[in-house]
C-alpha positions as CSV (number, residue, x, y, z in Angstrom):
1,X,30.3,-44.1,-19.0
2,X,31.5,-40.7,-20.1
3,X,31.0,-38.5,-17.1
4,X,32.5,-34.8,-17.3
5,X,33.8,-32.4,-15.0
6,X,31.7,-29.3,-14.2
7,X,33.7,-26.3,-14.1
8,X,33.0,-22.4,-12.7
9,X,33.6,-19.3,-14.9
10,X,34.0,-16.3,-13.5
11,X,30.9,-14.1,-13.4
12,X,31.8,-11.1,-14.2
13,X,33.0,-12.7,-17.4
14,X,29.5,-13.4,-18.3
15,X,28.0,-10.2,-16.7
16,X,30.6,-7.7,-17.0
17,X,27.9,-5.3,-14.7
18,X,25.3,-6.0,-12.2
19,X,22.9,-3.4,-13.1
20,X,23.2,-3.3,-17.0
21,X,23.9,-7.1,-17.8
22,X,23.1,-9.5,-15.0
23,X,19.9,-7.5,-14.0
24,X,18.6,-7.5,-17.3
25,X,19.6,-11.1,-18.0
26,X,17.5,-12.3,-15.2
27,X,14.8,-9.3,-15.7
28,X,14.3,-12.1,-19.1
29,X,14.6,-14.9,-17.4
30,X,12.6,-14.5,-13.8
31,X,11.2,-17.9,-14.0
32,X,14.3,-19.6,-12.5
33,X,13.9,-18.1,-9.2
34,X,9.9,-19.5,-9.1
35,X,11.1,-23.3,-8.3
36,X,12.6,-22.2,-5.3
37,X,9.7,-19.6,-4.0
38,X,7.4,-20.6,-1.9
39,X,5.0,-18.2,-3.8
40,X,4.8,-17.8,-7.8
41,X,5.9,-14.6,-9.7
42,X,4.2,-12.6,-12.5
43,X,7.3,-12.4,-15.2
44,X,4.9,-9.8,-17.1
45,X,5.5,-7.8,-13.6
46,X,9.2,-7.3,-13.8
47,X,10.7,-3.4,-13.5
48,X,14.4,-2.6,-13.5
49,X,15.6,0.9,-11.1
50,X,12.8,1.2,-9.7
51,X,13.1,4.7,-7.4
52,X,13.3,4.1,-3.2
53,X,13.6,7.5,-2.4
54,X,17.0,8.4,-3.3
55,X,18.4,4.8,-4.1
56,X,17.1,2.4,-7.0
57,X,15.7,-1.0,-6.0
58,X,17.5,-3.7,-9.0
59,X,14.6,-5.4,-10.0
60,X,11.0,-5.4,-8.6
61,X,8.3,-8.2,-9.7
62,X,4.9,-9.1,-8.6
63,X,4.0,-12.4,-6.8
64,X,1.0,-14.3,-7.9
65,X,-0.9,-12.4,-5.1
66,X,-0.2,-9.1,-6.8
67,X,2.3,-8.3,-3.8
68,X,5.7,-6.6,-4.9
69,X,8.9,-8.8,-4.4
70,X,12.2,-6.8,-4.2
71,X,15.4,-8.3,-5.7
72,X,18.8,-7.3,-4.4
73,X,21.7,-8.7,-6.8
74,X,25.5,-8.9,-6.3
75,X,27.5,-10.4,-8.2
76,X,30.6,-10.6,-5.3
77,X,30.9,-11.5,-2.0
78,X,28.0,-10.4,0.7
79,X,28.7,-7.1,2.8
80,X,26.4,-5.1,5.0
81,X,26.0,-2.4,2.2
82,X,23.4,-4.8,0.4
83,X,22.3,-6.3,3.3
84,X,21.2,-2.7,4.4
85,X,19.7,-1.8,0.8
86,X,17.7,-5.3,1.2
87,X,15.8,-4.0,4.1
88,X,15.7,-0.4,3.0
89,X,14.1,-1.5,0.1
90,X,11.6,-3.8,1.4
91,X,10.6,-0.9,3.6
92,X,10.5,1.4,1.0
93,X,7.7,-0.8,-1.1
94,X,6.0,-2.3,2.0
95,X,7.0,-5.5,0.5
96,X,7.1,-8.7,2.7
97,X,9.8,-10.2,0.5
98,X,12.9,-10.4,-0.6
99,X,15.3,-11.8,-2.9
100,X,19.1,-11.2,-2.5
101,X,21.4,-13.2,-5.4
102,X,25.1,-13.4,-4.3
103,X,28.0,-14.6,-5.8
104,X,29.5,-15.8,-2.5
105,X,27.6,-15.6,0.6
106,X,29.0,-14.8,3.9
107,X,28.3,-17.1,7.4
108,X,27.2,-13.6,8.8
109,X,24.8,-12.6,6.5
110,X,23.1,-16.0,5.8
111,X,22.5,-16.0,9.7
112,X,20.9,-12.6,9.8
113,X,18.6,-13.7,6.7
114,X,17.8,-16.5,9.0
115,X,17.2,-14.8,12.0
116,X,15.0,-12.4,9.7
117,X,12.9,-14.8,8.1
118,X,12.3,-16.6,11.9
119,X,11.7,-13.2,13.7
120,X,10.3,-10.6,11.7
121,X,7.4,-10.3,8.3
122,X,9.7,-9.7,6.1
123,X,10.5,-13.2,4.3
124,X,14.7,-13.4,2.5
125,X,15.8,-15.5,0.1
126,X,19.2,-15.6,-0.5
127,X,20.7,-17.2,-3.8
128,X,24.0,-18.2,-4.5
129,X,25.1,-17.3,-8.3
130,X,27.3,-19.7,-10.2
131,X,28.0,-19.2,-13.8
132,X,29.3,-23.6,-15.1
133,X,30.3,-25.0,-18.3
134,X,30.8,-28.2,-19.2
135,X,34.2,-28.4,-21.2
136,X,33.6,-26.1,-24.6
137,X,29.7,-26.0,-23.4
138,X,27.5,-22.8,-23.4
139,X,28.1,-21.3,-20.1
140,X,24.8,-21.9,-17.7
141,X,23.6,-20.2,-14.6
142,X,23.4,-22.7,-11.6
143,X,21.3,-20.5,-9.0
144,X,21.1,-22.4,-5.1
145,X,19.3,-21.3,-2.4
146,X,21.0,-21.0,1.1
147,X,18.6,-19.3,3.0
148,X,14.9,-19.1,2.7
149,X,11.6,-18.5,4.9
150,X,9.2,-21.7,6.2
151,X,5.1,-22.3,5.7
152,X,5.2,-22.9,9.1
153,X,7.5,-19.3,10.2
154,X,5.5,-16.9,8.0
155,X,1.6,-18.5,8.6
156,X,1.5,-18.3,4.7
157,X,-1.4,-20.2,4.3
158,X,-3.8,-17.5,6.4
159,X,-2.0,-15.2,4.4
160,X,-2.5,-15.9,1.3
161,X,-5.8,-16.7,1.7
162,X,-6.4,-12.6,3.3
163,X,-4.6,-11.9,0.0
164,X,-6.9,-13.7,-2.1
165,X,-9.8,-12.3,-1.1
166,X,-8.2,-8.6,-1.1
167,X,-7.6,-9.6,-5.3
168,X,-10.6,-10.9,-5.9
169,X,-12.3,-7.8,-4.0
170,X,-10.5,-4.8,-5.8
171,X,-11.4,-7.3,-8.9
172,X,-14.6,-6.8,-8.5
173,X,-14.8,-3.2,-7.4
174,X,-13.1,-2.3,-10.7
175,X,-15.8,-5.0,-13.1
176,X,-18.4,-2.8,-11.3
177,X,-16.7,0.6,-11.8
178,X,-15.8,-0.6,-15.4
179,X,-19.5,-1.5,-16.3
180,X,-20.7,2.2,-14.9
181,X,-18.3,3.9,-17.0
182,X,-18.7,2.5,-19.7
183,X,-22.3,4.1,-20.5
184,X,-21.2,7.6,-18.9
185,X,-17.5,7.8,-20.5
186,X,-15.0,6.7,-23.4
187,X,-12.5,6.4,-21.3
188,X,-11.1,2.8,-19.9
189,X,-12.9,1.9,-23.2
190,X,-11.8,-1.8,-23.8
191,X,-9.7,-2.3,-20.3
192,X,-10.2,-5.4,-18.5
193,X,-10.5,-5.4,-14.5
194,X,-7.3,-6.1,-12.3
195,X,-6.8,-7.4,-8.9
196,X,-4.1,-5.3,-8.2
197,X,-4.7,-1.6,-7.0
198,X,-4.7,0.6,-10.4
199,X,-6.4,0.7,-13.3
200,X,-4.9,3.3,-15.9
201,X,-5.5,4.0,-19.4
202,X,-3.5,6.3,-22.0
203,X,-4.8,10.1,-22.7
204,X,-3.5,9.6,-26.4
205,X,-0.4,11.2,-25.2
206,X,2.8,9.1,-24.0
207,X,4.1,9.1,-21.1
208,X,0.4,10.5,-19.5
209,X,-2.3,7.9,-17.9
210,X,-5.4,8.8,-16.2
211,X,-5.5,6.0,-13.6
212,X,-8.0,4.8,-10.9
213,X,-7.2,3.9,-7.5
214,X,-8.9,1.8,-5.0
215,X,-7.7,1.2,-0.9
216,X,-9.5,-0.7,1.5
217,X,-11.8,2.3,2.7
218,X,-11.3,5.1,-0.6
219,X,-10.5,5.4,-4.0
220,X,-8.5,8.1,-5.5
221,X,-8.3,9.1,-9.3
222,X,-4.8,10.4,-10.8
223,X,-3.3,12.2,-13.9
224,X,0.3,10.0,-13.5
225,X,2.5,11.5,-15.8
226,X,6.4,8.7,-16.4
227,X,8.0,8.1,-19.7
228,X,10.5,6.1,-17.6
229,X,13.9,6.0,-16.4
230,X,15.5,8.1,-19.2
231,X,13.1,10.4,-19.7
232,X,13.0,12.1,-15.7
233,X,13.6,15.4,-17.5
234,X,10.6,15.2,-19.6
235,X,8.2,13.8,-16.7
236,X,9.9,17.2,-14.5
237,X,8.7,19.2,-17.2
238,X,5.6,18.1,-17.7
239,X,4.8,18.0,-14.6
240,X,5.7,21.9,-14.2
241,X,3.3,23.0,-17.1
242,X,0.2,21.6,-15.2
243,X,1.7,23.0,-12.1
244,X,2.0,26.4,-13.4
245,X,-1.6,26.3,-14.5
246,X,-2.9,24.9,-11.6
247,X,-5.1,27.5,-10.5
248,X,-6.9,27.5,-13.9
249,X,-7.2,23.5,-13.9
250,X,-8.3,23.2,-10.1
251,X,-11.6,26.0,-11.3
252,X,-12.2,24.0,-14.4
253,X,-12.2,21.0,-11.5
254,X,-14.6,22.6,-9.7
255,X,-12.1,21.8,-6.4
256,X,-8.6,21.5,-4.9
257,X,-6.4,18.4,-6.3
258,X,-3.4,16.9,-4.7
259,X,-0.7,17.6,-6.5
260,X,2.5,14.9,-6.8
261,X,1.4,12.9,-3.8
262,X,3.2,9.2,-4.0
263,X,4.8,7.0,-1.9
264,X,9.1,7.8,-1.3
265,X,10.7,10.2,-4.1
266,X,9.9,8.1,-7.2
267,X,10.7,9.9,-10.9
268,X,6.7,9.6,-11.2
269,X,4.9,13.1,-10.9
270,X,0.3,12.8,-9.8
271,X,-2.5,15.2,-10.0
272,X,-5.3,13.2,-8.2
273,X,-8.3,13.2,-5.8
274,X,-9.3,11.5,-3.1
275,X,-12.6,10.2,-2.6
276,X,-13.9,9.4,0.6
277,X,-16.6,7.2,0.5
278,X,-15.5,3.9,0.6
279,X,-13.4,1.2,-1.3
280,X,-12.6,-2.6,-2.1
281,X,-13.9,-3.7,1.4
282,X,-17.5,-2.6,1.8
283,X,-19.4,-3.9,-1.1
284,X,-22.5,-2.3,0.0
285,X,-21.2,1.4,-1.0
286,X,-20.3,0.3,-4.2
287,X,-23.3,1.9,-5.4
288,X,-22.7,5.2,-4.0
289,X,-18.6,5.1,-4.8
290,X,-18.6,4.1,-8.2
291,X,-21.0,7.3,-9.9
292,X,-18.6,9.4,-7.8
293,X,-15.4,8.3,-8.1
294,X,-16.1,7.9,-12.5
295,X,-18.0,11.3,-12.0
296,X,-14.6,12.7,-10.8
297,X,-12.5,10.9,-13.3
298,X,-14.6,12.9,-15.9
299,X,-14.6,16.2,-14.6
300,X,-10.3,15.5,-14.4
301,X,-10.2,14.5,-17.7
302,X,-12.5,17.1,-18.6
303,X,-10.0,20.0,-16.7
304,X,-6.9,18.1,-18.5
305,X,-7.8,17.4,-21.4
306,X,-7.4,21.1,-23.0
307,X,-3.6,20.7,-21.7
308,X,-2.2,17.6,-22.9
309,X,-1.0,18.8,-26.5
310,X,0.4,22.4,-24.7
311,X,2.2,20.4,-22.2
312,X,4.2,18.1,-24.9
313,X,5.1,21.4,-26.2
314,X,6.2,23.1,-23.0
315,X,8.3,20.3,-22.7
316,X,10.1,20.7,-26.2
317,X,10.6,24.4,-25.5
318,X,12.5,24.1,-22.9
319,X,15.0,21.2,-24.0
């Protein structure tokens, strides 16, 4: 019998950089981490930098619940700098887990990820990164889990079954909301529901998306205006055109907007409304909140729309 001898190559031979070659090798290849989850991921879901006020989370994906899962990767030896950025992030995006990939764990840090998972919400996994070959062999990732949370620790089945229902909820809100629109506006023409929170649609411009929002008790409605990553300048710009017109869009409204209200200090710039009336949880003002919050959504588009093309150009005027 012809048995061969694993051996280790070095990983930063195969991924010279964390953030611009391992992060988007495994950003491609997010299924190997599912075996070892407790919980599934959504590899459509995957976003690289994403912004945690003034740090950048390495990868974010979505669990099969619609939850966001933050993913931590280092390609050396554990220290307390990533363990901190772990937690900062998972704060940052209210996410109850996290994935931190290591190329050589330390005792101390695979204890705290332990004491974590048995004391707090916040669930850790923490993979060890090998990079093998088998003689002249392509080279392989061997990814092992050292730490990770327990059914039993987290109560995951009453959670995911609160989750579940949530999905199915804001589901149905948005079927609902979707049906009504459709016989009072183009707009949304042709989108299917989701479970998650949003529901956005282009304005025929890139980089602009008028977007529902739905909460437990409210819905909101938002101009979000991202190109992405390399294009902050542009969003910045943009974002200043409708700001300097403000006055003349909130009239057109017919009301005051919030302007560039989000979550940390994200790249993304918002013009929305809040509607007060009820959301995904009381199915009985559905009713009432859909014809207002589409209502809304129309008049915004309405006080937008004669914008869109003089923004674009506001932006190339000032490159």
């Amino acid at each position: 019998m012809d048995i061969r001898r694993i051996k280790q190559v070095n990983l930063r031979e195969v991924w010279p950089h964390e953030a611009y070659d391992f992060s988007t090798w495994l950003e491609a290849n997010i299924d190997l981490l599912s075996d070892e989850l407790i919980i599934g991921l959504d590899a459509e879901s995957v976003r690289r930098e994403q912004s945690a006020g003034a740090f950048s989370v390495d990868l974010t994906v979505d669990d099969e619940l619609g939850q966001t899962v933050i993913i931590e990767n280092q390609l050396s030896r554990s220290d307390h700098d990533h363990l901190g950025k772990v937690l900062t992030y998972a704060a940052a995006f209210e996410s109850n887990t996290a994935i931190w990939i290591v190329g050589d764990p330390r005792p101390e840090h695979v204890k705290a990820a332990t004491w974590l998972n048995d004391s707090s919400d916040l669930s850790i996994y923490m993979f060890k990164i090998q990079a093998i070959q088998i003689d002249e062999s392509p080279i392989a990732p061997l990814l092992t889990l050292i730490v990770g949370p327990s059914d039993n620790s987290k109560n995951l089945v009453s959670t995911k079954r609160e989750k579940t229902e949530r999905h199915t909820k804001r589901r149905a809100f948005f079927t609902t909301l979707l049906e009504y629109a459709e016989e009072h506006t183009s707009l949304h023409q042709g989108r299917a529901a989701p479970d998650g929170p949003y529901l956005s649609s282009s304005v025929g411009h890139s980089g602009m998306n008028l977007t529902y929002g739905v909460g437990r008790n409210s819905t909101k409605i938002h101009l979000w205006i991202d190109k992405g990553k390399e294009a902050e300048e542009w969003t910045a710009s943009i974002y200043q055109y409708f700001l300097q017109h403000k006055n003349e869009i909130e009239e057109s409204y017919g009301g005051p907007l919030q302007w560039n209200v989000r979550r940390g200090e994200g790249r993304s710039r918002t013009i929305a409304d809040v509607i007060e009336m009820g959301g995904w949880v009381d199915e009985d003002s559905w009713n009432k909140v859909v014809p207002e919050t589409v209502g809304r959504m129309i008049k915004l588009d309405q006080a937008l729309r004669p914008h869109f093309a003089k923004a674009e150009k506001f932006e190339v005027a000032t490159d």
